[in-house]
N, C-alpha and C positions, 0 to 999 in steps of 0.2 A: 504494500500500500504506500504510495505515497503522500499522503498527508491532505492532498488539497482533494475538495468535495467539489466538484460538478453538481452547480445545482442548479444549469441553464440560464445563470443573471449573470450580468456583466455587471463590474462595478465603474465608476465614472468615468476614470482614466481609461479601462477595456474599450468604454462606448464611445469612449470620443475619437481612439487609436481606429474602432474600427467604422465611426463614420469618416475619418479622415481631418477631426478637427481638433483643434485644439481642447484640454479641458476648462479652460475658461471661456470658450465658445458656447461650448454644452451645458455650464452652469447656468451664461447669460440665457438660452433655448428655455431651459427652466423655468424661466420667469416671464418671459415671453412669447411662450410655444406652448400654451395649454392646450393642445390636441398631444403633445411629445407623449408616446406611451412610455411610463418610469411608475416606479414602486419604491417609497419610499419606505425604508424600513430603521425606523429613531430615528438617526440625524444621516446616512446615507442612501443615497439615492443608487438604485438597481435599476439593471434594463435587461431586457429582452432581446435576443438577436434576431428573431423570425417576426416581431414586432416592431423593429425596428426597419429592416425590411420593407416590409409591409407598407409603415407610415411612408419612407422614401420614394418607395414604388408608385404610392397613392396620388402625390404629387401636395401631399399637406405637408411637405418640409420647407417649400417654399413660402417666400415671401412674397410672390407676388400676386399684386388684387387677384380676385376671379369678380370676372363681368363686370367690372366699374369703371374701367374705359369704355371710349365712343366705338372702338373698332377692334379687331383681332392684332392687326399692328402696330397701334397702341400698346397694346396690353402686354405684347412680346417685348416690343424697345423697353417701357420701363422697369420689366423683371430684367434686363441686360444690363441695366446700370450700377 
């Protein structure tokens, strides 16, 4: 055995390594991303990898509007900035 339990959560630094972002990015998403699927458990924050996934796949990790610009090309240009 070696010691460490597989218990399918990732903790902050895991989920940020594997979305690519820094862990002060992910802390800011915290506070800002109430769709972010996370589990907090006392004062650290757990995640999911097939959940996380998911949300990326979903296309709610962005920041940009949906349907609040005048046009499709709009709406592209300002998620590009």
């Amino acid at each position: 055995m070696n010691g460490s339990i597989d218990d399918g959560y990732l903790g902050l630094n895991e989920a940020a390594v594997y979305l690519g972002i820094k862990p002060v990015t992910l802390r800011k998403w915290l506070k800002s991303k109430p769709n972010l699927p996370r589990y907090q458990i006392g004062k650290l924050w757990k995640f999911k990898k097939q959940e996380l996934n998911e949300w990326v796949n979903s296309g709610k990790s962005a920041n940009c509007p949906q349907n609040t610009e005048k046009n499709e090309n709009e709406r592209i240009t300002s998620c590009l900035k």
